[in-house]
C-alpha positions, -999 to 999 in steps of 0.1 A, spaced: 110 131 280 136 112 258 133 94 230 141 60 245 109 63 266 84 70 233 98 37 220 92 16 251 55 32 247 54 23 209 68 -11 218 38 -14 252 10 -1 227 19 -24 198 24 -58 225 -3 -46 255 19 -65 279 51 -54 300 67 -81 296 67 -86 260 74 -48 254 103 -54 275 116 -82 258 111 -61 222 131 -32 234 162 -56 251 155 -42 286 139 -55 318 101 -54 332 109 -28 354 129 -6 339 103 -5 310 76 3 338 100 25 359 105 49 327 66 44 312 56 56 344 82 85 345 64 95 309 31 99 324 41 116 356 58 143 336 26 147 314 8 144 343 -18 119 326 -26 82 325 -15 67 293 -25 33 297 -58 19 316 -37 -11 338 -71 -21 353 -79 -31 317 -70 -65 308 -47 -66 282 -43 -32 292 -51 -5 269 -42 31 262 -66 59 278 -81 82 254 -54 112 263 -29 81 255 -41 72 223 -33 111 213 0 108 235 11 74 213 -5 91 175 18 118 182 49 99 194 51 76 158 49 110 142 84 122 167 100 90 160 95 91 122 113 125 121 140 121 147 147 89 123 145 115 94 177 136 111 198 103 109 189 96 73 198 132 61 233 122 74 230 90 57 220 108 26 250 134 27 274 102 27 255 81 2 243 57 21 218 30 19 212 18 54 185 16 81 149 -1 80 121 6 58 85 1 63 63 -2 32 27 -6 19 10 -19 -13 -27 -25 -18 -37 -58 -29 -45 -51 -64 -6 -44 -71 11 -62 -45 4 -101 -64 25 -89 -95 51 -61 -75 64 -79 -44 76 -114 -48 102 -99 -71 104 -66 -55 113 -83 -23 140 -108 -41 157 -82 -55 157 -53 -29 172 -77 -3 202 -89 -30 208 -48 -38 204 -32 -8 214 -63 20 219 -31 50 181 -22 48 159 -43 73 127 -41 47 91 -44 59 64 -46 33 24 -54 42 -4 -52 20 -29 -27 32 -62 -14 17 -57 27 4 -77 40 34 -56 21 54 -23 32 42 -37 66 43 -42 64 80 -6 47 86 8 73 62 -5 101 83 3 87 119 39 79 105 38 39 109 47 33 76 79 56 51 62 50 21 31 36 1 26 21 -36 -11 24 -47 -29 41 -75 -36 76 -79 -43 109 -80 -50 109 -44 -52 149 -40 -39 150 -3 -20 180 0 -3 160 29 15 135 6 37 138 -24 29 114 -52 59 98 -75 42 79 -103 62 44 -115 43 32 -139 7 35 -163 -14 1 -166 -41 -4 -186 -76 -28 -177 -86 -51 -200 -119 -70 -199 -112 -115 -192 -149 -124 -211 -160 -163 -208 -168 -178 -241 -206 -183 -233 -213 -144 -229 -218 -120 -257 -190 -97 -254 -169 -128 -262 -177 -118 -301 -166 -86 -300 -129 -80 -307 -131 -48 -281 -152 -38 -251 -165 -1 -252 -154 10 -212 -185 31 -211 -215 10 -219 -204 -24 -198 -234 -46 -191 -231 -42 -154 -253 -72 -144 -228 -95 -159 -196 -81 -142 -179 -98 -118 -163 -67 -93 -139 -68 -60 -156 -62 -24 -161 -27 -14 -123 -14 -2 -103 -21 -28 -94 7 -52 -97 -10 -85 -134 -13 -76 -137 24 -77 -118 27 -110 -138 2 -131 -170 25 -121 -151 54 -126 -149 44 -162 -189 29 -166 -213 60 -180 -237 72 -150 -269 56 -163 -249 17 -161 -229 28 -131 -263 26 -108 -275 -8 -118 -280 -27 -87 -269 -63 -102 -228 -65 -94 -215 -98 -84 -183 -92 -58 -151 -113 -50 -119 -109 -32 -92 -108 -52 -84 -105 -89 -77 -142 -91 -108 -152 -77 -126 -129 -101 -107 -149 -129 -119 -183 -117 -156 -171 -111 -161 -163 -147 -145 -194 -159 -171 -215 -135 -203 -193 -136 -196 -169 -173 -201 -132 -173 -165 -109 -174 -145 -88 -150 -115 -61 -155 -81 -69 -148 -52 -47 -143 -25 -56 -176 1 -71 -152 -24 -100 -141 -22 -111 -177 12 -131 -176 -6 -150 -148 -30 -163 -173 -27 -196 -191 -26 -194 -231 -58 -210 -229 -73 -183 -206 -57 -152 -224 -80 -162 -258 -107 -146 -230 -91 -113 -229 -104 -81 -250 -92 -49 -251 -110 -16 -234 -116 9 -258 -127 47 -261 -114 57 -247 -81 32 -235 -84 31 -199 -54 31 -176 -45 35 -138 -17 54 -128 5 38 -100 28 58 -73 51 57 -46 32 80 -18 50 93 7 46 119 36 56 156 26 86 158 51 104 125 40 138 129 34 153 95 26 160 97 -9 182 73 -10 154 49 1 131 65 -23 153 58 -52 163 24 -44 128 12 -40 120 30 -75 150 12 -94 139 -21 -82 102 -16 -93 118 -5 -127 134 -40 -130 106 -59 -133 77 -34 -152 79 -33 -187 95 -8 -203 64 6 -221 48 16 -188 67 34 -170 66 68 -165 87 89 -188 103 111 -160 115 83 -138 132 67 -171 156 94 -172 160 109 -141 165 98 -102 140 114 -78 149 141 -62 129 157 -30 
């Protein structure tokens, strides 16, 4: 079994066709074939159903393939420690960010990552938590931004930055007179909230007392912005994260009030798997989050120090 052969699985499982798998890891149909086949006669198993149509792995081969990101991701590991030892920023770098950050992170994250660190082939896809969790623990992706505590004793959590919710209230509902929103007595049946899945959803109940929390009236959308453009249409309010503000136009941020007793904030962190090693990586992505967040949020440790593993 070499290592060459679990990537020409990877690359099979990922296209379901020989041909294509071929062409992603630069070599012919047969000798793609010729070694997948040698893989599964030394394990003595079927790893892929041919009769299937794409084809499809087996339900050994699904375990076979789970495992193989995971031997990938650490033999990939061995090379970075070298990298580390001679300071090197190099290699590629797959990422995650759930929705609810990624609008106000990425577009300058990805500018400025590829102008400071040009040798990194960088690969960034929004994904929902439970998702990321999944990817985090097969090894497809290095590393995760999301909001925590998470309280996986798998995964170590580097927080970046604290941002606080406020309330965007139209003008025709009555919260629109108050100069701040209490977070735990929110008239539920007026709140606009994000579908099941995301996060934020989670955190804005977190925050409602129980007896509000249960009330079966909550109007849902898909994204932040959308929640922004439903109360301006239909009235009501929703919670937005601080960053969505400078999204807003003047007109739009007279709609904002403040959450209040007590403040409520979300803590956001890089996650990563506890035997990552690149640093270097992990550092580089850090200082170009710390670019473009305000000053006032970020976390106090990560102000003064690099991260060290």
């Amino acid at each position: 079994m070499t290592l060459q052969q679990l990537e020409y699985l990877l690359a099979l499982d990922k296209t379901r066709h020989f041909v294509k798998a071929a062409e992603m890891c630069g070599v012919t149909q047969p000798t793609l074939s010729a070694m997948i086949q040698k893989l599964e006669d030394e394990l003595d198993c079927f790893i892929f159903d041919r009769r299937q149509h794409p084809i499809a792995p087996t339900a050994i081969g699904r375990k076979i393939i789970e495992q193989a990101n995971v031997i990938l991701f650490n033999s990939n590991q061995l090379r970075q420690i070298v990298l580390t030892e001679k300071q090197q920023i190099t290699g590629a770098l797959q990422m995650a960010v759930i929705p609810t950050i990624a609008a106000y992170l990425l577009p300058s994250f990805i500018k400025n990552f590829r102008e400071d660190y040009p040798t990194v082939s960088l690969r960034v896809s929004e994904m929902l938590t439970g998702t990321i969790l999944e990817n985090l623990r097969t090894a497809q992706i290095d590393m995760a931004i999301l909001a925590t505590p998470l309280n996986n004793s798998n995964l170590l959590e580097i927080p970046l930055y604290y941002e606080k919710f406020v309330a965007y209230v139209a003008p025709s509902d009555p919260l629109y007179c108050e100069t701040e929103v209490p977070a735990h007595h929110l008239p539920l049946e007026r709140l606009w909230i994000l579908q099941d899945g995301h996060c934020l959803r989670n955190q804005v109940f977190n925050f409602c007392d129980d007896e509000n929390r249960n009330h079966e009236t909550v109007y849902e959308a898909g994204s932040i912005d959308t929640l922004v453009q439903i109360v301006d249409a239909n009235g009501g309010f929703t919670i937005i994260p601080e960053l969505h503000i400078h999204l807003l136009s003047d007109k739009q941020k007279e709609n904002l009030r403040n959450l209040t007793a007590p403040e409520v904030t979300r803590e956001i962190s890089i996650i990563i798997r506890t035997d990552f090693v690149k640093e270097g990586m992990l550092n580089a992505v850090a200082q170009c989050v710390k670019k473009q967040i305000p000053e006032h949020m970020l976390d106090t440790h990560l102000k003064k120090f690099a991260i060290r593993l």
